[in-house]
C-alpha positions in Angstrom: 0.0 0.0 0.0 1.3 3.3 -1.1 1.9 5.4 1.7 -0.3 8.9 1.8 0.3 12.2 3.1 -3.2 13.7 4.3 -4.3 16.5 5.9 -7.0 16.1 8.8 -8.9 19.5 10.2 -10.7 19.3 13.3 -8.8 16.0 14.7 -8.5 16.3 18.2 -11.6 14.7 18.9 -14.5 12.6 17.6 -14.3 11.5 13.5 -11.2 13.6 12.8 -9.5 12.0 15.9 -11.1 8.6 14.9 -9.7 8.7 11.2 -6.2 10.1 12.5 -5.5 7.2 14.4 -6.8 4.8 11.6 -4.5 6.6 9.1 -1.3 6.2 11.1 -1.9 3.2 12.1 -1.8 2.3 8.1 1.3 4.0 7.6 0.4 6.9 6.5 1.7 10.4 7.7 -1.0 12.9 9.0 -0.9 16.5 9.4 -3.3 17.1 12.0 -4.8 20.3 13.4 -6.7 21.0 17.2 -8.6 23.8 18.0 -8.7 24.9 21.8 -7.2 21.7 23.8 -3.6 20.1 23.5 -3.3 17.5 20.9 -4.7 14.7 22.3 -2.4 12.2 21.5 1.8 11.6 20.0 2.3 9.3 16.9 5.1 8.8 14.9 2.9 9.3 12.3 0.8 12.5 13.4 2.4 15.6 12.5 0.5 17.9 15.1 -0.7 21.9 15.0 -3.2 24.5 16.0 -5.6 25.9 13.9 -9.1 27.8 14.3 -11.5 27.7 11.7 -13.2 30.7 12.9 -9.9 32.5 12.7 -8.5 31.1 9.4 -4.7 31.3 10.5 -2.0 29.8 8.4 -1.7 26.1 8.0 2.0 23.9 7.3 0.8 21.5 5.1 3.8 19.6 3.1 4.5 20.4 -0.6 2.7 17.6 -1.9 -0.5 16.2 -0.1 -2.5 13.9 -1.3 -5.9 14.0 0.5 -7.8 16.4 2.8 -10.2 16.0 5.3 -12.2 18.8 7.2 -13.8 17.6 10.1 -15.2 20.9 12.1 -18.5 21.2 12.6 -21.6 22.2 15.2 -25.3 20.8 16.3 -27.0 23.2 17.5 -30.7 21.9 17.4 -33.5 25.4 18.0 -36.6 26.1 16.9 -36.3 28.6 13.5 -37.9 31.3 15.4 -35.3 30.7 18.1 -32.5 31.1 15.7 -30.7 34.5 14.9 -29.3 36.1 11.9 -26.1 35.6 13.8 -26.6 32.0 14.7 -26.7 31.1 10.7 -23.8 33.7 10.0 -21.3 32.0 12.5 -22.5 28.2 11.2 -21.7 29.0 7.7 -18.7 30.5 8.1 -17.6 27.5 10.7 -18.6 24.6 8.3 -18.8 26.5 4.7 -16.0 29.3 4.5 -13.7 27.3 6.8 -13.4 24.3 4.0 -13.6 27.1 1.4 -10.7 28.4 3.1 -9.0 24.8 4.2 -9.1 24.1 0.5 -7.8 27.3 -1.4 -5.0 27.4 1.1 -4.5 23.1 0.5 -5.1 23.6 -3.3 -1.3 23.8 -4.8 -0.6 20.9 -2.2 -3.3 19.0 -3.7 -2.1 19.9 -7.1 1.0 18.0 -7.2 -0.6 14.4 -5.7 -0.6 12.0 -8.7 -4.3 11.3 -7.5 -5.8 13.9 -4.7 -8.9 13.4 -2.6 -10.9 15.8 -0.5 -13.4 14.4 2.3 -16.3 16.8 3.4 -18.5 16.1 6.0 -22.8 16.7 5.8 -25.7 15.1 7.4 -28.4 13.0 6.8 -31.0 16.4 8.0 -30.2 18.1 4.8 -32.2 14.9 2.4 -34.4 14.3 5.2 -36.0 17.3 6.4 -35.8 16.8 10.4 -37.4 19.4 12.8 -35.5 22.3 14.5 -32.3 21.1 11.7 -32.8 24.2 9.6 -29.0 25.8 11.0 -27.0 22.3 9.7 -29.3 21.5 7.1 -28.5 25.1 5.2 -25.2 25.0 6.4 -24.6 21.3 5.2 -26.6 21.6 2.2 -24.4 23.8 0.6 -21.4 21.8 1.9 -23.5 19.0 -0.9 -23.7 21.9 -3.5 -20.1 22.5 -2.7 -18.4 19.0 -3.3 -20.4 18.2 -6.7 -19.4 21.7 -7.6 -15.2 21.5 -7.1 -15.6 17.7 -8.0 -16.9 18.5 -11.3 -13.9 21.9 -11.3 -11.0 19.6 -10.3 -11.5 17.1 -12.2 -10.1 14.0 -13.2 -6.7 15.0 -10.7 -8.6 15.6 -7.4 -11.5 13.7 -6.5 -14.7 15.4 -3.8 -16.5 13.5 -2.1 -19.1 14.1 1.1 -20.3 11.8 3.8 -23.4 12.2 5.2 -23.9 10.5 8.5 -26.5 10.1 11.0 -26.2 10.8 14.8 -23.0 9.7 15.9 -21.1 9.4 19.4 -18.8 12.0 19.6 -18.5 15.2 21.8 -20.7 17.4 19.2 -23.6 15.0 20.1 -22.9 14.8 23.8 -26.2 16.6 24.8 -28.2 14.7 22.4 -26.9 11.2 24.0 -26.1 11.9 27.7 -28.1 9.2 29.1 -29.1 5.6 28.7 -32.6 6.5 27.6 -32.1 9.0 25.1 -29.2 6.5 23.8 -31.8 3.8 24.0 -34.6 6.4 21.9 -31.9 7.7 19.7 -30.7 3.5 18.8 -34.1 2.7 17.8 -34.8 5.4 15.1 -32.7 3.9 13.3 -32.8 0.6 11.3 -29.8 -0.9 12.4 -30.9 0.0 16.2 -27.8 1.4 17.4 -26.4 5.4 16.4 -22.8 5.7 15.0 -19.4 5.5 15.9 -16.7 7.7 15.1 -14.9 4.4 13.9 -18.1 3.8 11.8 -17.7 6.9 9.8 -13.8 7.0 9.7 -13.5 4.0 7.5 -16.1 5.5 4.9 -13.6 8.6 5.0 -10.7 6.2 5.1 -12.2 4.1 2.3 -12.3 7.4 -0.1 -9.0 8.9 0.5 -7.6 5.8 -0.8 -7.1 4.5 -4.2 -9.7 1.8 -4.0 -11.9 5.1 -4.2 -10.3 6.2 -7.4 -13.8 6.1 -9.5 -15.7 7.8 -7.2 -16.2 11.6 -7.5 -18.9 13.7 -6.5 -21.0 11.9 -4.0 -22.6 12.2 -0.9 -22.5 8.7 0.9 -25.1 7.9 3.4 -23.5 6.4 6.7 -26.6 6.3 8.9 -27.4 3.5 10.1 -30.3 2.9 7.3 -32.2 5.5 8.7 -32.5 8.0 5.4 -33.5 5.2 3.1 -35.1 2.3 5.0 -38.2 1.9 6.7 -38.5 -1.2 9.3 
């Protein structure tokens, strides 16, 4: 297996920590980036900085790179007439302009791979239509819009793809999952009768970064536990 270098946004915690660790335990060298806490753990592998995505400071990202993953995001469930002008400015320009940014900045990097990927990150809320989602479903949405957009522009030397997952068991979701019975309520929404795992969505992300992905351009892959397509 050809060795990769890849680029990981938002990896101190939850899928970006998930899919860091994966990586480097495959061989393949990560530049990773935390927000507020230290990193949260030292690899030989797992080439550490700070970054804010609010703040858009400068990243070190090697000459070549040869995928890109950005991982920052927010769930921040209100009723529309709860939610402020503000709340939707500072979610887009979390989860939209901070990949726009991520990948301008990444793009000569990107460039020079023999065969480049880029991994966005969605939800299942924006095909769905779920109450009090509007804030991630228009921010995510055009994160959709985004990836067939630059997948279709980058083509055939960088490939964009977006997964879309379901409710997943990571920090961002602590609230929605901080006890047994709205684990329990949460599990059996969905068809497969559990919610997700960071692991769970790192290999789909793992899985497209490499070359088995190499025909596959443009999506936005379901990881949800069955929940946007099946009815049981």
């Amino acid at each position: 297996m050809e060795t990769k270098k890849i680029a990981i946004i938002g990896a101190s915690k939850g899928i970006g920590l998930a899919l860091a660790q994966q990586l480097a335990s495959d061989g393949h060298q990560v530049y990773a980036t935390f927000g507020q806490t230290t990193p949260p753990l030292a690899h030989s592998q797992i080439s550490w900085q700070p970054y804010s995505a609010m703040q858009h400071n400068s990243l070190e990202l090697p000459e070549v790179l040869d995928g890109l993953v950005y991982c920052p995001g927010n769930i921040l469930l209100k009723p529309f007439n709860r939610l402020s002008i503000e709340d939707f400015q500072m979610d887009y320009q979390l989860q939209v302009l901070g990949a726009i940014q991520v990948i301008q900045s990444a793009l000569p990097s990107l460039k020079k791979s023999q065969l480049a990927s880029v991994v966005l990150f969605s939800t299942v809320a924006v095909q769905q239509g779920l109450p009090f989602h509007s804030l991630v479903s228009a921010s995510k949405g055009a994160l959709e819009g985004l990836t067939r957009a630059l997948a279709a522009e980058f083509a055939p030397k960088i490939r964009v793809n977006a997964i879309a997952p379901s409710l997943t068991n990571t920090p961002l979701a602590e609230n929605l999952l901080n006890s047994d019975a709205k684990k329990e309520a949460n599990a059996a929404r969905h068809p497969l009768k559990r919610v997700g795992e960071p692991a769970d969505i790192a290999h789909m992300a793992s899985f497209l970064l490499s070359d088995k992905a190499s025909w596959m351009s443009g999506q936005v892959i379901h990881v949800d536990g069955g929940i946007s397509s099946l009815r049981v």
